[in-house]
KOLDOKOL-850093 format. One line per field, with one value per residue: residue number from 1; residue in three letters; x, y, z of N, C-alpha, C, O, CB in turn. Coordinates in Angstrom, 2 decimals. Atoms other than C-alpha are relative to their C-alpha. Last residue first. Glycine has a CB too. Layout:
REM residues N
nr <- NUM_...
rest <- ala_...
n.east <- X_...
n.north <- Y_...
n.up <- Z_...
ca.east <- X_...
ca.north <- Y_...
ca.up <- Z_...
c.east <- X_...
c.north <- Y_...
c.up <- Z_...
o.east <- X_...
o.north <- Y_...
o.up <- Z_...
cb.east <- X_...
cb.north <- Y_...
cb.up <- Z_...
REM end
This chain:
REM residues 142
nr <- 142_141_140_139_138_137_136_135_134_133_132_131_130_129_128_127_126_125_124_123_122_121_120_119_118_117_116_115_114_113_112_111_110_109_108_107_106_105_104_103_102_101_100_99_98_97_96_95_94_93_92_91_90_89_88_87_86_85_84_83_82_81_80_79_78_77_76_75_74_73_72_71_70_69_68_67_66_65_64_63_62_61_60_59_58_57_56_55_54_53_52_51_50_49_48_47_46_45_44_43_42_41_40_39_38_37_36_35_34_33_32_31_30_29_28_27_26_25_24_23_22_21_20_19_18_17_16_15_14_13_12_11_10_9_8_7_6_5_4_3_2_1
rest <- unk_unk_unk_unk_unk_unk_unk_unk_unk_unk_unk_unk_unk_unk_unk_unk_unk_unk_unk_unk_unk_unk_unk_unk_unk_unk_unk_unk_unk_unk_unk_unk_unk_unk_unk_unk_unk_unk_unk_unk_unk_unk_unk_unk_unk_unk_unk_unk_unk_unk_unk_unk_unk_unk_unk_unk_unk_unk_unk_unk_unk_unk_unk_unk_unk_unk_unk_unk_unk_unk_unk_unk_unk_unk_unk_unk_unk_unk_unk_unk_unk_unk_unk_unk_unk_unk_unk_unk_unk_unk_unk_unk_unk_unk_unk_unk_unk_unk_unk_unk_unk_unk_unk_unk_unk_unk_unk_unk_unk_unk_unk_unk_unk_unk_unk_unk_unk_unk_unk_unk_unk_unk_unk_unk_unk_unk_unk_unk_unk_unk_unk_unk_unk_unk_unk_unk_unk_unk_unk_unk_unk_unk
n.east <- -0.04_1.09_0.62_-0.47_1.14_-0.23_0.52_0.60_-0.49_0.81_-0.47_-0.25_0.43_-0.89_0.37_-0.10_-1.39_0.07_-1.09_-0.59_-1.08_-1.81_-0.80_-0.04_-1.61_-0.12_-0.78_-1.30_0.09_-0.72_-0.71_-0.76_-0.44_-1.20_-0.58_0.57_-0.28_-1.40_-0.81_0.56_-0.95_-1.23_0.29_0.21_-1.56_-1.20_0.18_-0.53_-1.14_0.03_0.16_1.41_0.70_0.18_0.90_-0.03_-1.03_0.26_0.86_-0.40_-0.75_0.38_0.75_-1.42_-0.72_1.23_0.19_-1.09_0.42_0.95_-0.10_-0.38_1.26_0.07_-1.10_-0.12_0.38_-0.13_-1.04_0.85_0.87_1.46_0.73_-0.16_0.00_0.94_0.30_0.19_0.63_1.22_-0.08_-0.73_1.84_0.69_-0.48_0.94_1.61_0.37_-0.51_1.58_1.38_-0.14_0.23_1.53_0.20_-0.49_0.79_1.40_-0.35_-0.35_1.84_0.62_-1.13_0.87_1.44_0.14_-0.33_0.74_0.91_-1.04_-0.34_1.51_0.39_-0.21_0.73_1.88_-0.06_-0.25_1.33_1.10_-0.64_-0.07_1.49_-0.01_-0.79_0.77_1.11_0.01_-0.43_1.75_0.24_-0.58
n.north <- 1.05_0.31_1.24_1.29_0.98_0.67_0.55_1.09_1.12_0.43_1.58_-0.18_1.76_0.85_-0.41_1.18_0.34_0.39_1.21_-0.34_1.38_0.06_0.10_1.01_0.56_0.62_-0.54_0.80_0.96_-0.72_0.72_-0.71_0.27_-0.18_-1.06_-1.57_0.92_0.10_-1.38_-0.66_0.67_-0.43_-1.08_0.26_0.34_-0.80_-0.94_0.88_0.29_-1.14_0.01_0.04_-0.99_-1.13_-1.06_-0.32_-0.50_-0.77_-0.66_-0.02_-1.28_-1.31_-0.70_-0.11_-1.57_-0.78_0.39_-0.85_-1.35_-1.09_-0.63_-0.99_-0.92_-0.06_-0.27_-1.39_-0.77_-0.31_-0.57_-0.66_-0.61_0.89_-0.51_-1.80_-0.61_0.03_-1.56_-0.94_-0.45_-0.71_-1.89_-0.61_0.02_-0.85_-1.38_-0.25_-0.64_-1.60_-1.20_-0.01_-0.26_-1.57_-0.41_-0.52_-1.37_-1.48_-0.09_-0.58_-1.09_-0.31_-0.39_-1.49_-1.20_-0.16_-0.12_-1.70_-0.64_-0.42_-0.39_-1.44_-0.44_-0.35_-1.08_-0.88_0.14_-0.29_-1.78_-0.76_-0.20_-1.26_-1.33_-0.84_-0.15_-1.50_-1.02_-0.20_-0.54_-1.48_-1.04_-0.21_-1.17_-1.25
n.up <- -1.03_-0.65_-0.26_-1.30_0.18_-0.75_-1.54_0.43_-0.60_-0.81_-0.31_-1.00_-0.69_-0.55_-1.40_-0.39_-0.74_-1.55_-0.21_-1.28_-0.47_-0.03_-1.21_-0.57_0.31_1.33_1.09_0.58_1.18_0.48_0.16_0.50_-1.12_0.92_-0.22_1.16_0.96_0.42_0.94_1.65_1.59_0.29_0.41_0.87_0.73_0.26_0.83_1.51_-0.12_0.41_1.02_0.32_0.60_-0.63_0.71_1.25_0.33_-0.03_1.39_1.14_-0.41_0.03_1.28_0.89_-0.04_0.60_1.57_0.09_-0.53_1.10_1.18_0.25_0.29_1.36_0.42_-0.27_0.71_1.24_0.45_-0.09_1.16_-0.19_0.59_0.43_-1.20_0.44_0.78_-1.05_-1.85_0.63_-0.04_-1.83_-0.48_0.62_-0.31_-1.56_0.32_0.27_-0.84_-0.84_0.67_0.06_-1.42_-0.13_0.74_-0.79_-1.21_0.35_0.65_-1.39_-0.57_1.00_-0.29_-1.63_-0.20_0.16_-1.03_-1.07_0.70_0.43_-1.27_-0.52_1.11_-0.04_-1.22_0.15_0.99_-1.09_-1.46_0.75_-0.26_-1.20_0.30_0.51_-0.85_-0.99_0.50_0.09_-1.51_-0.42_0.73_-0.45
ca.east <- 28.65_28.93_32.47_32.76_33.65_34.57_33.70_36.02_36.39_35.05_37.58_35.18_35.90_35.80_33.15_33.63_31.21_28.67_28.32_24.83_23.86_21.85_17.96_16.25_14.63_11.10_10.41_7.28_4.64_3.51_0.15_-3.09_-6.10_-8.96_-11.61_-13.89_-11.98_-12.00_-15.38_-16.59_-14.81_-16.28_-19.60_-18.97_-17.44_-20.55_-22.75_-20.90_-21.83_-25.28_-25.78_-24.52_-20.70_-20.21_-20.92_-17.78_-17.52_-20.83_-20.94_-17.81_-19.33_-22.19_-20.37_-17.99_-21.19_-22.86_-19.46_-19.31_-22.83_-22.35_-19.50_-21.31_-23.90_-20.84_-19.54_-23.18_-23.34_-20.48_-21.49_-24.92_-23.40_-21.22_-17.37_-15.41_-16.78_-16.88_-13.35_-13.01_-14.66_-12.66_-9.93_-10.42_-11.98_-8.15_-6.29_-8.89_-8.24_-4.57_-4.50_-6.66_-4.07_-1.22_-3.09_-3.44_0.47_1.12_-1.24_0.09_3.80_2.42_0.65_4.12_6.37_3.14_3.75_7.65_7.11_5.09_7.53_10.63_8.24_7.27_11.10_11.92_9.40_10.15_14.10_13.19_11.41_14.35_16.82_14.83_14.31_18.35_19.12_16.47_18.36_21.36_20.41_19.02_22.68_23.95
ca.north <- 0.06_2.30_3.27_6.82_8.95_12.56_15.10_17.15_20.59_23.08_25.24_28.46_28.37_32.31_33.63_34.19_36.22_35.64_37.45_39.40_39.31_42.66_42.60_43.23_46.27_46.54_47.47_46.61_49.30_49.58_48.32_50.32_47.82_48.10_47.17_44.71_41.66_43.65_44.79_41.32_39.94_42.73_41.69_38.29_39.45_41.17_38.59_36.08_38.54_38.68_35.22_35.16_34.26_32.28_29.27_27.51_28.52_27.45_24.66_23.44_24.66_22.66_19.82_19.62_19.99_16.83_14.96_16.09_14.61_11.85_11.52_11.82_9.35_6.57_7.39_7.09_3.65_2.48_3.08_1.65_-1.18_-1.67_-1.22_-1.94_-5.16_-6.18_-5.19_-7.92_-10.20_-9.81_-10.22_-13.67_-14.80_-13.89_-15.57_-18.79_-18.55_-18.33_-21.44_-23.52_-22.72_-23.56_-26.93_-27.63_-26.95_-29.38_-31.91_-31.52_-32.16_-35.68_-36.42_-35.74_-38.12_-40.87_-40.79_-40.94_-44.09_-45.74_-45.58_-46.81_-49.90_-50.49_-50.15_-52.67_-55.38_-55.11_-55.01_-58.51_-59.81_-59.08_-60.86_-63.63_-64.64_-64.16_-66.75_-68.92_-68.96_-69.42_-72.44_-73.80_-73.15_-75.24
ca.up <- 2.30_-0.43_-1.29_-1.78_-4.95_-4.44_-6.54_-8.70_-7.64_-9.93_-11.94_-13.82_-17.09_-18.02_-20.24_-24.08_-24.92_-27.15_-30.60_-30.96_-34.27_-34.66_-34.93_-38.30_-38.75_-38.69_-34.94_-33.67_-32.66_-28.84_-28.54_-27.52_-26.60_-28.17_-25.31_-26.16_-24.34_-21.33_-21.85_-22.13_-19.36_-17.18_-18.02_-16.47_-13.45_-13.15_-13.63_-11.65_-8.72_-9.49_-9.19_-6.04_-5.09_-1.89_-3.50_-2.70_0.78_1.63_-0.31_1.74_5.14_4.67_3.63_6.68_8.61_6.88_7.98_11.60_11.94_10.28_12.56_15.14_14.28_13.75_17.66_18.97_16.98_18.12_21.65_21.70_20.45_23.41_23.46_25.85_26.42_22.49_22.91_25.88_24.33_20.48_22.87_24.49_20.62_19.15_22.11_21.77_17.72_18.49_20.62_17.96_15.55_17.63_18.74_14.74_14.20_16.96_15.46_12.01_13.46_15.29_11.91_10.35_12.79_13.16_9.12_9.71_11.61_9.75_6.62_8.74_10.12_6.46_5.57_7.93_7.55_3.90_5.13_7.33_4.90_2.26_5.06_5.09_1.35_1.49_4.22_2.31_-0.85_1.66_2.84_-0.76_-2.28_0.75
c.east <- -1.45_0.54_-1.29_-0.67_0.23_-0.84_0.39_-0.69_-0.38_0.98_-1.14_0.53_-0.21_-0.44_1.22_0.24_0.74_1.36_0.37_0.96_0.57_-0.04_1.36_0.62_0.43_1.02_-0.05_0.99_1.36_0.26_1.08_1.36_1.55_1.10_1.53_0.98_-0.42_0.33_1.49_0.61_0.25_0.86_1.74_0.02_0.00_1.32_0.78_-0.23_0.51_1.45_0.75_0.31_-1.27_0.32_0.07_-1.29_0.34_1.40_-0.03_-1.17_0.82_1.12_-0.41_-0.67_1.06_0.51_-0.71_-0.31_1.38_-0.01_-0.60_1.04_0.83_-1.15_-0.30_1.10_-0.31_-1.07_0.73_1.42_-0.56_-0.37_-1.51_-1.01_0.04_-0.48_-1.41_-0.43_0.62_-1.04_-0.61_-0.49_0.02_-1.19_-1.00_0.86_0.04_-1.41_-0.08_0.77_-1.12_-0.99_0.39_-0.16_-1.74_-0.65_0.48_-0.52_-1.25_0.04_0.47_-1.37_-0.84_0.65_0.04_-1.62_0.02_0.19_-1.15_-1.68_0.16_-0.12_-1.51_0.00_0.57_-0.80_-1.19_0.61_0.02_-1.17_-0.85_0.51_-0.02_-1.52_-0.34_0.39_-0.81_-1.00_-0.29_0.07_-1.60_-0.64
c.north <- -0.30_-0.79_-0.20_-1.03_-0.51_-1.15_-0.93_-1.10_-0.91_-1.46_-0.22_-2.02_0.51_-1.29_-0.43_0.01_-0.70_0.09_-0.12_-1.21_0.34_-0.88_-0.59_0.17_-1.49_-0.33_-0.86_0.27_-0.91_-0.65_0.60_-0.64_0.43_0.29_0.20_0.86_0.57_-0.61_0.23_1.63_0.63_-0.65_0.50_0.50_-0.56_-0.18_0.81_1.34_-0.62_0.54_1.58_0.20_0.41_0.88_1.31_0.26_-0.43_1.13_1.40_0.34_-0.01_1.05_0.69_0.63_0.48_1.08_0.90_-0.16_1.31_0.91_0.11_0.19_1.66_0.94_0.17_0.58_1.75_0.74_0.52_1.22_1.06_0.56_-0.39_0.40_0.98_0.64_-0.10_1.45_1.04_0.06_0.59_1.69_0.83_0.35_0.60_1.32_0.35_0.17_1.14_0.75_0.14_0.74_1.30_0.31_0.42_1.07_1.02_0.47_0.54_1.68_0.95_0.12_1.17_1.36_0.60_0.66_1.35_1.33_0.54_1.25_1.54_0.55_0.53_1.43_1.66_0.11_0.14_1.63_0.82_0.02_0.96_1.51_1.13_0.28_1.10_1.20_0.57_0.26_1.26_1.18_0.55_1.17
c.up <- 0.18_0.34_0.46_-0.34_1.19_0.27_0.46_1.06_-0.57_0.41_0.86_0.47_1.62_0.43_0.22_1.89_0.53_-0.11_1.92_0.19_1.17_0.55_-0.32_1.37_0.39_-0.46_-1.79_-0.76_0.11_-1.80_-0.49_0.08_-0.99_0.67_-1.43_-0.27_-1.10_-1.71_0.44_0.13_-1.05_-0.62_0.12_-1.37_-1.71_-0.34_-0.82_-1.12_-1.21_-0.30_-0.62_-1.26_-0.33_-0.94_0.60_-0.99_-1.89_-0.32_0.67_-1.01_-1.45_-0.35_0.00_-1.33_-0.85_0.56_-0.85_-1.53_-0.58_-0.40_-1.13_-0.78_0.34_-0.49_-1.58_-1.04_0.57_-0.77_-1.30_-0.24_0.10_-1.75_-0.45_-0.84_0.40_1.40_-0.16_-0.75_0.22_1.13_-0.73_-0.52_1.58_0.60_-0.67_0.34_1.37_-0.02_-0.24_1.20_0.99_-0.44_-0.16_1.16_0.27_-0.46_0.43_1.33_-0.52_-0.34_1.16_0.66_-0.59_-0.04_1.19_-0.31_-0.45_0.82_1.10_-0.28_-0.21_1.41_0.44_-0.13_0.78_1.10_-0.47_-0.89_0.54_0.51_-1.16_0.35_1.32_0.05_-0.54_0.73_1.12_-1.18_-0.27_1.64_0.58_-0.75
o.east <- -1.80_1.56_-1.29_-1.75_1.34_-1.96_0.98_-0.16_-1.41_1.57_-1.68_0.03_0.42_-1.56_1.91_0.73_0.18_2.25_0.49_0.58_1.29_-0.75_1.62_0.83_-0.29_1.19_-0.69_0.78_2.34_-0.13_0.91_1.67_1.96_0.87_2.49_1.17_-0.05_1.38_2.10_1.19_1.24_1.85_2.43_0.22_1.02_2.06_1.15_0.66_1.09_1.74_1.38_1.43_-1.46_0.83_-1.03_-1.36_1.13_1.32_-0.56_-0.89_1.21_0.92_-0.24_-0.45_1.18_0.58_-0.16_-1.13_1.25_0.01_-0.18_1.44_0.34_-1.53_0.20_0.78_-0.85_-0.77_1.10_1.34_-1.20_0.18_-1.73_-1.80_-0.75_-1.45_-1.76_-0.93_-0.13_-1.63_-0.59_-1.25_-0.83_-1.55_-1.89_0.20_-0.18_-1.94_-0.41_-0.07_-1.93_-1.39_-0.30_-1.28_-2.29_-1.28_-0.24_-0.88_-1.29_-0.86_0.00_-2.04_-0.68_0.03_-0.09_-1.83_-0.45_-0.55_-1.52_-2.08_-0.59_-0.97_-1.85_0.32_-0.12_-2.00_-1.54_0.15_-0.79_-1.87_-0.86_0.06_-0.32_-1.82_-0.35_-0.38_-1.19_-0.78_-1.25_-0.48_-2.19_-0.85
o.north <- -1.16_-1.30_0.29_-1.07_-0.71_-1.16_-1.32_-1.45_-0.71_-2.26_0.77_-3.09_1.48_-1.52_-0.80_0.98_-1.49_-0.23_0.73_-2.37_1.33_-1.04_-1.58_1.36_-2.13_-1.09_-1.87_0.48_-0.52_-1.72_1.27_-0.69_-0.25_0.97_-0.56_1.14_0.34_-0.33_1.30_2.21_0.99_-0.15_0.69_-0.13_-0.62_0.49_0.84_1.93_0.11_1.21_1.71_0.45_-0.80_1.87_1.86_0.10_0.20_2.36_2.20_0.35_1.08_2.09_1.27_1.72_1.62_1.92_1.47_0.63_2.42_1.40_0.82_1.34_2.74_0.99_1.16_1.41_2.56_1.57_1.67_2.24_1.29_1.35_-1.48_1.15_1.55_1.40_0.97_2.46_2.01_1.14_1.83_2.55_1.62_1.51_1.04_2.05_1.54_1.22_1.97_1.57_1.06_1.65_2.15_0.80_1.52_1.88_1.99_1.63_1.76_2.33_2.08_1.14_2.32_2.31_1.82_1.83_2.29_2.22_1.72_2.15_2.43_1.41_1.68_2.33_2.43_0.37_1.27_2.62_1.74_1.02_2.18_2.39_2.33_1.47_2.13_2.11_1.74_1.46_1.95_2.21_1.63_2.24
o.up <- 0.98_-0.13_1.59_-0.93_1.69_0.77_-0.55_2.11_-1.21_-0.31_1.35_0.10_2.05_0.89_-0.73_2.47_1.29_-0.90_2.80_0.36_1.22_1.54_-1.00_1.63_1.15_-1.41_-2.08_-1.96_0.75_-2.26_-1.51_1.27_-1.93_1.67_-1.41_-1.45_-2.25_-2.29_0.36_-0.79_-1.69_-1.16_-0.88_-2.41_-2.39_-1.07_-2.00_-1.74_-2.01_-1.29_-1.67_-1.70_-0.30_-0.43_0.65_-2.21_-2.59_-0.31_-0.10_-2.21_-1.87_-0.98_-1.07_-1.85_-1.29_-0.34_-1.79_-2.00_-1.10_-1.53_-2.05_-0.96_0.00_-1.67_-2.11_-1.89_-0.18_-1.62_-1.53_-0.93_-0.93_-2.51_-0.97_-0.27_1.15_1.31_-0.65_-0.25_0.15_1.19_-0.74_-0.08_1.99_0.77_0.05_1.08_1.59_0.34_0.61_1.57_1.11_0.28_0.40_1.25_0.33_0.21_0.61_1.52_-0.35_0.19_1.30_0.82_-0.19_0.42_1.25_0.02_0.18_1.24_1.13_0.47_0.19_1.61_0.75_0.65_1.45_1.03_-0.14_-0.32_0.61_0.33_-0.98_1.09_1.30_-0.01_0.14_1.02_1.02_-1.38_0.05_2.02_0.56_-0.18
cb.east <- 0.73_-1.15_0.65_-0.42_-0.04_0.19_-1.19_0.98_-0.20_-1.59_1.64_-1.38_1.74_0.53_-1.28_1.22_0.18_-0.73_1.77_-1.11_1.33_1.06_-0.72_0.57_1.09_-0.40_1.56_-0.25_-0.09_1.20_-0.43_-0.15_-0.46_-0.15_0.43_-1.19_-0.52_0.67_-0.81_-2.27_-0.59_0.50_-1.29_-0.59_0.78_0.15_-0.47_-1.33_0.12_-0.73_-1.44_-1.03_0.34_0.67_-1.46_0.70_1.04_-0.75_-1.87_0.65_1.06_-0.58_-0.71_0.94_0.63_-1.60_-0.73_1.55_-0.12_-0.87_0.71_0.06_-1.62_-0.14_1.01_0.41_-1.03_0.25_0.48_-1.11_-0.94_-1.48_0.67_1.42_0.53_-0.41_0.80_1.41_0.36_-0.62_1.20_2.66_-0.81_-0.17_1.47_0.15_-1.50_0.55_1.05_-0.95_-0.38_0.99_0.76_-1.12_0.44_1.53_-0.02_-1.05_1.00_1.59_-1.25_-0.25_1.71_0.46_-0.87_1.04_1.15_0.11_-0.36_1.42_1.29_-0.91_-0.02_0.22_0.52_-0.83_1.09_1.24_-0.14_-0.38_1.86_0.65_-1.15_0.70_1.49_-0.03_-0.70_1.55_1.67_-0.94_0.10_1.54
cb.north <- 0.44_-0.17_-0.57_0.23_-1.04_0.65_-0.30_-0.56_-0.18_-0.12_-0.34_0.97_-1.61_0.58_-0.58_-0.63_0.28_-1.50_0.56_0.20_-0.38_1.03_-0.84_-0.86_0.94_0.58_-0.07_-0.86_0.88_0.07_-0.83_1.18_-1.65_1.00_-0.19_1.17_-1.25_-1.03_1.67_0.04_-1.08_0.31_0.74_-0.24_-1.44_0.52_0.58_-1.77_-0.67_0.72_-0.35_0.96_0.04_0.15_-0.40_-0.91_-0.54_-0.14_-0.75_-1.18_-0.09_0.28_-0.27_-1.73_0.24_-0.36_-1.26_-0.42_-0.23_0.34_-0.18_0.44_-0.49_-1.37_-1.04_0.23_-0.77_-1.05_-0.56_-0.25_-0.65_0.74_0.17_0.48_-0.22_-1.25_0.33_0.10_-1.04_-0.80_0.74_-0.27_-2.17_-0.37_0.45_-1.53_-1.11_0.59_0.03_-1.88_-1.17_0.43_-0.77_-0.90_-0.22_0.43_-1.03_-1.13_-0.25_-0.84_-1.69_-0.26_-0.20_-1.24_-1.25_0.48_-0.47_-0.95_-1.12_-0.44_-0.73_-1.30_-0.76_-0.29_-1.74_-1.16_0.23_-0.97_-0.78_-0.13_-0.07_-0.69_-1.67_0.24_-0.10_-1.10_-0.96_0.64_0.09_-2.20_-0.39_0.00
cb.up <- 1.37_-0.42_0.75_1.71_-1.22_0.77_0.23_-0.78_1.15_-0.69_0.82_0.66_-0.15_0.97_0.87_-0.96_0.56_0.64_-1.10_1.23_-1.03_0.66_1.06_-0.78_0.86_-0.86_0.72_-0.58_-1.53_1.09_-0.54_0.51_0.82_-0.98_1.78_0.67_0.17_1.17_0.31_-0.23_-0.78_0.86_0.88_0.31_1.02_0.79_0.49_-0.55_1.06_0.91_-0.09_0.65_-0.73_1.17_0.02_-0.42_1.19_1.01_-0.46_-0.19_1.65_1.26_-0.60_-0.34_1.26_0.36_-0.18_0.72_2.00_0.09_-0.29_0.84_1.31_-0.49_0.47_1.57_-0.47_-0.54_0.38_1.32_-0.37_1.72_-0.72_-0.88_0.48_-0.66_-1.68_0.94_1.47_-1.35_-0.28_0.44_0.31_-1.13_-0.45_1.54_-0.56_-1.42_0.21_0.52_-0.98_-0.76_1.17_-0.34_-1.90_-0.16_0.95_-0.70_-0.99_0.63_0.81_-2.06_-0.86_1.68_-0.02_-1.48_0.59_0.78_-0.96_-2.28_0.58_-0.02_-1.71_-0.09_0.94_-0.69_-1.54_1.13_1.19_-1.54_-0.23_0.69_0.11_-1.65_0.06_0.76_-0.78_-0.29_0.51_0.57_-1.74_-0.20
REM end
């Protein structure tokens, strides 16, 4: 009898090692299966993405972009003209003079009332009135 059921139990851990490996398979096929999807989404967006880099490559030719990137060069190198020409628009001569008139500002003796010598009177503050201020009003955030 004890041999019976030795056997009865060999079997039944077969059959759970037969189980388990089954179990084991199966969630494999379950994750490849789940890869695969994710790699068909993948390869679906590329073929959206590639669809509509065509049609913009359609719209737009090369001969196009580069018109579009020669005028704004273009705008560009004007922009700069017009910014040296607005910040050199003194001449030399110009500086000069403002230069000169530094100097005979900075020459010039320059008539200053005098300072008293006394001391200055303590001046006692008044006392003001409180003024009441409402008190503010707390709200709940929400």
């Amino acid at each position: 009898k004890a041999m019976l059921l030795l056997k009865k139990k060999r079997y039944q851990e077969q059959l759970i090692d037969k189980t388990e490996n089954q179990i084991s398979n199966l969630e494999r096929m379950v994750q490849d299966i789940e890869f695969t999807q994710i790699e068909m989404k993948v390869i679906e967006g590329l073929k959206i993405g590639n669809d509509c880099l065509n049609k913009m490559h359609q719209v737009m030719s090369i001969e196009e972009v580069e018109r579009i990137m020669g005028e704004t060069q273009d705008a560009v190198e004007y922009q700069r003209q017009i910014d040296e020409l607005l910040a050199g628009s003194l001449t030399e001569e110009d500086e000069d003079a403002i230069l000169e008139e530094l100097n005979a500002i900075t020459q010039e003796q320059l008539e200053l009332p005098e300072v008293p010598s006394e001391p200055l009177p303590e001046k006692i503050p008044e006392a003001s009135p409180v003024k009441n201020r409402p008190k503010p009003e707390l709200v709940a955030a929400s």
